[in-house]
Backbone as numpy.savetxt, mean C-alpha at the origin, in Angstrom:
# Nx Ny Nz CAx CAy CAz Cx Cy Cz
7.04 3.37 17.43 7.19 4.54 16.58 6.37 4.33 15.30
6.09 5.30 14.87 4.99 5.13 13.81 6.06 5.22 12.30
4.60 4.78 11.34 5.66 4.81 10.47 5.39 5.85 9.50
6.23 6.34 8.37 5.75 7.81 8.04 5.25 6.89 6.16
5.06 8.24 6.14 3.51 7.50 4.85 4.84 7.41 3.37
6.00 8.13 3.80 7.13 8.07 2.54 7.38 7.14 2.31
7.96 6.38 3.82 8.37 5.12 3.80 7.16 3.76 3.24
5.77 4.26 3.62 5.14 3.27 3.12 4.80 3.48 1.59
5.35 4.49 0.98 5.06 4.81 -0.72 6.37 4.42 -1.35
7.64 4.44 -0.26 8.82 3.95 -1.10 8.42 2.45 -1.00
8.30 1.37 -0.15 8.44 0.09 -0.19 7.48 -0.13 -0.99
6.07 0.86 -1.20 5.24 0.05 -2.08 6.34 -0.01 -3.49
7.16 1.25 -3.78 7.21 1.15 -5.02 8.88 0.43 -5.28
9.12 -0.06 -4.61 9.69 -0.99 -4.71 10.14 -2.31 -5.14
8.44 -2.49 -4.32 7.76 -4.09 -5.20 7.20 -3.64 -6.25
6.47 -2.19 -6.81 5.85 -1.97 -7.76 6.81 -0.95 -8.54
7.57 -0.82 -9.53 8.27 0.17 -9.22 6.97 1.15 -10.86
6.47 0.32 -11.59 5.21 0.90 -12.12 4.35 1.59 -10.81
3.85 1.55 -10.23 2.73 1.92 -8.86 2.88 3.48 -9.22
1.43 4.10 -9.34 1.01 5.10 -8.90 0.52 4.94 -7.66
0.89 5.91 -6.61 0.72 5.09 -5.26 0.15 6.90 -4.43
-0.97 7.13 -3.73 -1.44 8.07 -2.88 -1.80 7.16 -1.61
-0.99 7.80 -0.78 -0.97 7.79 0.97 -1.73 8.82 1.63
-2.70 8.79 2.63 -3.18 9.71 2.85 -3.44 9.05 4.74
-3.16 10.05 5.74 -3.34 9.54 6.97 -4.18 9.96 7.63
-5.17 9.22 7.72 -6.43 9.01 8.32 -6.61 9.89 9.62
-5.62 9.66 10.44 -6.41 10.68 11.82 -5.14 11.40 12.40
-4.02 11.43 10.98 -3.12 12.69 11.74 -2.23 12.06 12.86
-2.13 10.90 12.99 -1.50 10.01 13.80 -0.22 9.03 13.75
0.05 9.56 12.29 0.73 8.75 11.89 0.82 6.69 12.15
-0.07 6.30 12.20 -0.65 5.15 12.76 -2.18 4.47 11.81
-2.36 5.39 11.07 -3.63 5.20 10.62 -3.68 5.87 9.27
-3.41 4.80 8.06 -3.84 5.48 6.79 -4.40 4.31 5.63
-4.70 5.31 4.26 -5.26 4.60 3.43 -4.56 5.03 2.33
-4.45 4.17 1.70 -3.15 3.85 0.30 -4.13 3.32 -0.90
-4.14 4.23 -2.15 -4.52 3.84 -3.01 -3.25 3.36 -4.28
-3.27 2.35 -4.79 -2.12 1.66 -5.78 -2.74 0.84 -6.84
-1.95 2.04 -7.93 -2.63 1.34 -9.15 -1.01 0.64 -10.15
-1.54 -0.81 -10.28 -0.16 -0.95 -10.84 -0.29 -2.46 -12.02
0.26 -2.41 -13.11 -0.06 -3.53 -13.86 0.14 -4.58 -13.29
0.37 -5.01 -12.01 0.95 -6.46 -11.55 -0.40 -6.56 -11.35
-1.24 -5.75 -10.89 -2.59 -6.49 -10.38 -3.77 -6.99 -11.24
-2.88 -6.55 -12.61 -4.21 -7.47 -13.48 -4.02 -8.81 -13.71
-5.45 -9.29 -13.46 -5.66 -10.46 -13.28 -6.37 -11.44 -12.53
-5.62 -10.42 -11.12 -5.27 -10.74 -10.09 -6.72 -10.10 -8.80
-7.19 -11.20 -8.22 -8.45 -10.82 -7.35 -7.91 -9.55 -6.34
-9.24 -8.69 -6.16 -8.79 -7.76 -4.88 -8.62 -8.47 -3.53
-8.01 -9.77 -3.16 -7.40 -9.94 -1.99 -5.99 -10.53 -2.31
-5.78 -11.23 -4.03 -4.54 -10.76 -4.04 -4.01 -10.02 -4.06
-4.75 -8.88 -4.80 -3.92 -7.74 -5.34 -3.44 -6.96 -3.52
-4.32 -7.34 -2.67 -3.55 -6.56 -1.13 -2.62 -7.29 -0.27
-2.36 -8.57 -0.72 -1.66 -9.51 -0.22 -0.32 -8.99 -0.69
-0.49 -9.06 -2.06 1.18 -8.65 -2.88 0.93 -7.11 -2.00
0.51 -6.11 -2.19 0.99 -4.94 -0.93 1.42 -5.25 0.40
0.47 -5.81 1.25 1.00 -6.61 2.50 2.37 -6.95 2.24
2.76 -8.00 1.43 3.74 -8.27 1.28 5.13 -7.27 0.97
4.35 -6.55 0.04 5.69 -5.23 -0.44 6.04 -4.49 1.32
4.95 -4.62 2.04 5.64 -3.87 3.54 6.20 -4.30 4.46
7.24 -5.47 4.00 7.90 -6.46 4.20 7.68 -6.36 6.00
6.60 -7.21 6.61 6.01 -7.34 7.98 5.50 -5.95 8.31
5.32 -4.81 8.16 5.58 -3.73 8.73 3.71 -4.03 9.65
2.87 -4.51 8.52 1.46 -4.36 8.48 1.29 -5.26 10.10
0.56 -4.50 11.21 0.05 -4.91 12.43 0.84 -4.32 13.03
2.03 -4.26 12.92 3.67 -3.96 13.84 3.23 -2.38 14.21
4.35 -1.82 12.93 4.99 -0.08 13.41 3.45 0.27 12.21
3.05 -0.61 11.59 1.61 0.30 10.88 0.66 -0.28 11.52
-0.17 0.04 12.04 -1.44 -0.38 12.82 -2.28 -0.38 11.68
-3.05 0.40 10.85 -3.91 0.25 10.20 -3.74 0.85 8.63
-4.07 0.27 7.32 -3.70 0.47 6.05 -5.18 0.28 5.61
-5.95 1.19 4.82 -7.16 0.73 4.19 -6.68 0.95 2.71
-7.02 -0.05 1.96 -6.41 -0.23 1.03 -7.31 -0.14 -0.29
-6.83 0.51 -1.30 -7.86 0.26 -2.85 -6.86 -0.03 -4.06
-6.98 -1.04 -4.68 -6.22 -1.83 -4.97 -7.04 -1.74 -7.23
-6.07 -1.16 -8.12 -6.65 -1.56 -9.48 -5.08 -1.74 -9.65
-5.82 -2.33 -11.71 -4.19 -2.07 -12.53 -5.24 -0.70 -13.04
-4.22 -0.47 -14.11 -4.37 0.85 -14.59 -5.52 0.52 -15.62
-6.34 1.69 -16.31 -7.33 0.86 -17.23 -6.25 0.78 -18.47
-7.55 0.21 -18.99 -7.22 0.16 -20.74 -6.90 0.70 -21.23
């Protein structure tokens, strides 16, 4: 079963509860989307941490019930 893009904007903001967070699904499939999250935890922090801590906020979901997440990852500016 696929997973719906709410559920992947609530768990982001969960771990982020700062996160401006846009879900958008790629081919209508519920199976395929791209998540943009902007959130102060990620300053600092390289763009493969900053998708790791997301990975992580989807506590396993990523490969499973989400097949594919393309991800763009800031903190907020200055």
């Amino acid at each position: 079963m696929p997973m719906a893009a709410d559920d992947i904007e609530r768990l982001i903001k969960e771990a982020f509860p700062d996160a401006e967070v846009e879900i958008k699904d790629l081919a209508g499939d519920g199976d395929h989307y791209a998540a943009t999250v902007v959130s102060e935890a990620f300053r600092g922090k390289s763009r493969v941490q900053q998708h790791q801590m997301v990975y992580g906020a989807l506590k396993g979901n990523m490969g499973g019930v989400l097949h594919a997440l393309a991800l763009t990852t800031s903190p907020p500016p200055q």
